[in-house]
VMD Tcl script that draws the C-alpha trace (Angstrom):
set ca {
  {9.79 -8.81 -13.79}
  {8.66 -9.16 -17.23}
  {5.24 -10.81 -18.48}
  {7.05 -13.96 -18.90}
  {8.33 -14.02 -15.85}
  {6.13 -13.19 -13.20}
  {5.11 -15.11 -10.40}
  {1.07 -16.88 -10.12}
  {1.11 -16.73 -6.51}
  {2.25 -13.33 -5.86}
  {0.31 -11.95 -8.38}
  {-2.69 -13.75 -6.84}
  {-1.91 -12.42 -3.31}
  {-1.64 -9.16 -4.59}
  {-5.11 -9.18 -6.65}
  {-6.32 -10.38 -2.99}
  {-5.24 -7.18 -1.41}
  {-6.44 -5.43 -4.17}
  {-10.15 -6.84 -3.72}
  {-9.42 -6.44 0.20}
  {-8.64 -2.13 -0.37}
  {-11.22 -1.97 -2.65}
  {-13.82 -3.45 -0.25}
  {-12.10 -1.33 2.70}
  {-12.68 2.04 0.68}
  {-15.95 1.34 -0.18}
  {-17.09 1.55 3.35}
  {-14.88 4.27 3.47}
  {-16.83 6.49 1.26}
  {-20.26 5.06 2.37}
  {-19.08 6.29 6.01}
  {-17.85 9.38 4.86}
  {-19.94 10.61 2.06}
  {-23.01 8.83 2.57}
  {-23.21 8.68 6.39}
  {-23.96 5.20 6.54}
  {-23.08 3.87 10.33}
  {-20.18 1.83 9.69}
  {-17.10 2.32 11.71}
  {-13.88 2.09 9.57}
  {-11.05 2.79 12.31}
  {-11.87 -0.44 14.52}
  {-13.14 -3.76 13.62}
  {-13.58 -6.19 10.37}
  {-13.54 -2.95 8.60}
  {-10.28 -1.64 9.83}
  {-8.50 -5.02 9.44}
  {-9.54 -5.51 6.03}
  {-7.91 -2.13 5.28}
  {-4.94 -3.15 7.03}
  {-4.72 -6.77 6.01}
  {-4.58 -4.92 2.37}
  {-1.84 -2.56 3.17}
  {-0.13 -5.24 4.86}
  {-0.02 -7.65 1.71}
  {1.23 -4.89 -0.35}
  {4.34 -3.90 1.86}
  {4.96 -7.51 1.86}
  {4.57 -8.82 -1.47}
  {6.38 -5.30 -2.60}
  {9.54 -6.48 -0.70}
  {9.23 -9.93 -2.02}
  {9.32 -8.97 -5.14}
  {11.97 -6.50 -5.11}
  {14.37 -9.64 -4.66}
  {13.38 -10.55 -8.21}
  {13.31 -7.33 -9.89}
  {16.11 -4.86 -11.23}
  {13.78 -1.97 -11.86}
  {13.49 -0.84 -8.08}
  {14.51 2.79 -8.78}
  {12.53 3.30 -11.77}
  {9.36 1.72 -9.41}
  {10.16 3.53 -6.70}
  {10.21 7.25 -8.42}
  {7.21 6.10 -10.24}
  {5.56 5.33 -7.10}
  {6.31 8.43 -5.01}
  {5.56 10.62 -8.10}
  {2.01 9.55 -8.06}
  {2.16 9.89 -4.35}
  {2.45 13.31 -4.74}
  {0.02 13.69 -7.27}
  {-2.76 11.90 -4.92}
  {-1.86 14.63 -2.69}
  {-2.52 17.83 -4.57}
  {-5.67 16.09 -6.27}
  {-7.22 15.45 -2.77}
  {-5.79 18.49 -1.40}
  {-7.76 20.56 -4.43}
  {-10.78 17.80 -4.73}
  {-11.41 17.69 -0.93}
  {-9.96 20.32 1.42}
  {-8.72 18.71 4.89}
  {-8.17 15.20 3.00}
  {-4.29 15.01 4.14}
  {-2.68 12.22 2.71}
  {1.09 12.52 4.27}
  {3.55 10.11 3.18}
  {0.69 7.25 2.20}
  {1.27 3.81 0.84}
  {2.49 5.32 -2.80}
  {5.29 7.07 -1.24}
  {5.97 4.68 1.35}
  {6.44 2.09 -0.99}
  {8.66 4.31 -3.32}
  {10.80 5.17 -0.62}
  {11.38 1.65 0.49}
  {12.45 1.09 -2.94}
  {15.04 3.96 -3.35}
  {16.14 2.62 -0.22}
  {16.50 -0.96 -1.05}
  {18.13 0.08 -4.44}
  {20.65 2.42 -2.90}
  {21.71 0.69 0.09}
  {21.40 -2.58 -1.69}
  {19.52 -4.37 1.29}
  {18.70 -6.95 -0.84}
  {22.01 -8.24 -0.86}
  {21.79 -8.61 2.89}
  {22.16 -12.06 4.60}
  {18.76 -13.60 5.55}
  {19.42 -13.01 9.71}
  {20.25 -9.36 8.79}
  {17.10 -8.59 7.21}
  {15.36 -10.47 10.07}
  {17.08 -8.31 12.38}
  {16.63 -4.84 10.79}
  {13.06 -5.91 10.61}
  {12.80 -6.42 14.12}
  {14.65 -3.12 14.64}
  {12.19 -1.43 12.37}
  {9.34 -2.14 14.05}
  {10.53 -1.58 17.37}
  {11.83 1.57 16.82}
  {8.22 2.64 15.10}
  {6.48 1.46 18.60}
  {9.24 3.86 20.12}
  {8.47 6.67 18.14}
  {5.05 6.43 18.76}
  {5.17 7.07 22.08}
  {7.05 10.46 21.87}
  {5.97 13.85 21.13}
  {7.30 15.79 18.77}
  {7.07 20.12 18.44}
  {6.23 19.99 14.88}
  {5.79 17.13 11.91}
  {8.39 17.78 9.60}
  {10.13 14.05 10.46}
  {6.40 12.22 10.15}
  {7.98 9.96 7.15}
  {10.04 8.65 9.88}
  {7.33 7.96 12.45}
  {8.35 10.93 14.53}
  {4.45 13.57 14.65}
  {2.76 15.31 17.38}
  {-0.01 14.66 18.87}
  {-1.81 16.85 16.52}
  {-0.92 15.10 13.32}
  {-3.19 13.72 10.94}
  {-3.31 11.91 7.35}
  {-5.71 9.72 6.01}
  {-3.42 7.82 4.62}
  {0.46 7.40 6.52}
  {2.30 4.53 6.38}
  {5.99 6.06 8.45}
  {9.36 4.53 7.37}
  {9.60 3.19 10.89}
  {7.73 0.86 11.54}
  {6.10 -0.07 8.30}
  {9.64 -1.06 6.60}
  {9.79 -3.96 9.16}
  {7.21 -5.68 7.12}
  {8.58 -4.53 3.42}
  {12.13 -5.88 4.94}
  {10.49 -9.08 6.45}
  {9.03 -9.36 2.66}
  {12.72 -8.93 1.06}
  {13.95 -11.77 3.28}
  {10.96 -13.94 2.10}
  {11.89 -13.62 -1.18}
  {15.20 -14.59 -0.66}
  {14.18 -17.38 1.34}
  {11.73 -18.78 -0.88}
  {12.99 -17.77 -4.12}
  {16.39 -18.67 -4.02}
  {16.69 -20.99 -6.86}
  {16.16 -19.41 -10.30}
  {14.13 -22.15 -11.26}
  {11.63 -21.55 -8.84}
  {9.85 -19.29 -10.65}
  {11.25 -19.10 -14.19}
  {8.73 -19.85 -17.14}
  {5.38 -18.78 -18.68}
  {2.70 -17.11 -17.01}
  {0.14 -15.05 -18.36}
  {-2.03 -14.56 -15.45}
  {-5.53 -15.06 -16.97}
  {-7.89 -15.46 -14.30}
  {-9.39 -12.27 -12.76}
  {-7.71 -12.32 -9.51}
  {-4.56 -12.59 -11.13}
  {-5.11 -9.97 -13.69}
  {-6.09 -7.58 -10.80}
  {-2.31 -8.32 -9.34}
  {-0.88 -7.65 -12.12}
  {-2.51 -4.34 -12.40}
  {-2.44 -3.47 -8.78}
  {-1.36 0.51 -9.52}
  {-3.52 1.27 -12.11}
  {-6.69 0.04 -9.65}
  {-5.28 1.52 -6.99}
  {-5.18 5.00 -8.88}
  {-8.68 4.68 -10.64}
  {-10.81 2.70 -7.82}
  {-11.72 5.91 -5.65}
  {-12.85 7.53 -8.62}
  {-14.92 4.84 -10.07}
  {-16.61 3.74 -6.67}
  {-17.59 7.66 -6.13}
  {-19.15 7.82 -9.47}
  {-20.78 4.54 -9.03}
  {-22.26 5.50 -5.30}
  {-23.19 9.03 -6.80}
  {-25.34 7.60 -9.54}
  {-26.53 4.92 -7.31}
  {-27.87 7.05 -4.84}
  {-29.10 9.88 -7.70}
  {-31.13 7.21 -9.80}
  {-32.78 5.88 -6.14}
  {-33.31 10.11 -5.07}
  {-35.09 10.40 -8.03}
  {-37.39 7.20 -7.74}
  {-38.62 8.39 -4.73}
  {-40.02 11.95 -6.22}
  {-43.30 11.83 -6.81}
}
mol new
graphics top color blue
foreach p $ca { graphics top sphere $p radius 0.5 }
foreach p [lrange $ca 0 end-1] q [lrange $ca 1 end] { graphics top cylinder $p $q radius 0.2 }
display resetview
């Protein structure tokens, strides 16, 4: 979609999710860094997280049914996948991030460009949803030797990544979102016209990548002068 013809209400949901991540990863780093006692894996914490990643598989899938730039998206979005991973890998040793949201995302793309799923009759992409997500649960429960099929759900039980989001079951939601944008934006008219997305909520869904890829940084500065400037206060 073009500036002219984007959508208020997904780009609202999506500067939402935005403010929802950002809020998740601040605790994050407070937890991690700062060894504040907040617990990020269960919780209000962990939902908000989720409820963020969530949104973004869904509104990602939505929006694919209104967009012919899937492919270009979806290398773009498993190239900086990859760079996320060698930056943490170098930045912080031990920081795994194995098939995350970036390359999720990209590879539902590819996918839905390739196999053009978007083309699929409404009860078809409610079903391979369903299948999706029921296959992940299956996975889940079994064992693998090694990792080398995590993107598809399939790890053992020593596998870890901070950030993973596996093919199955996460595309259930990204193809729930394709067949919600088919459903609801059917008619051309629907969401043809002017936008320019000027309130800050907005303007934070239409820039949902580049926060995503400067937000870490910027909170870690923030926190690192933050707690420097308070250090120092309290030498005598």
């Amino acid at each position: 979609m073009n500036t002219k013809q984007r959508i208020r209400e997904i780009d609202f949901a999506r500067g939402i999710a935005v403010i929802l991540m950002i809020l998740f990863h601040l605790a994050y780093d407070l937890a991690e860094f700062y060894k504040l006692p907040l617990d990020y894996q269960s919780g209000l914490i962990y939902y908000t997280g989720k409820t963020a990643a969530v949104s973004f598989i869904l509104l990602s899938g939505i929006s694919s049914t209104l967009s012919t730039t899937s492919l270009y998206r979806g290398c773009k979005l498993i190239l900086w996948g990859i760079a996320i991973w060698i930056v943490l890998g170098i930045a912080i040793p031990g920081s795994n991030v194995i098939f995350g949201i970036l390359q999720f995302l990209g590879s539902c793309l590819l996918l839905q460009h390739l196999l053009k799923l978007h083309r699929l009759q409404l009860p078809v992409l409610l079903l391979a949803s369903a299948v999706s997500i029921c296959t992940g649960v299956a996975f889940s429960r079994i064992n693998m030797p090694g990792n080398l099929l995590a993107p598809l759900g399939l790890t053992n039980e020593n596998f870890f990544s901070v950030d993973y989001y596996p093919i199955f079951p996460w595309s259930g939601v990204f193809l729930l979102g394709l067949a919600l944008g088919k459903l609801i934006y059917a008619q051309p008219h629907r969401w043809s016209g002017s936008y320019q997305g000027h309130d800050p909520i907005s303007f934070l869904g239409r820039h949902s990548l580049t926060v995503y890829l400067l937000h870490q940084p910027v909170i870690l500065a923030l926190l690192y002068l933050f707690h420097n400037v308070n250090y120092l206060k309290c030498l005598p």
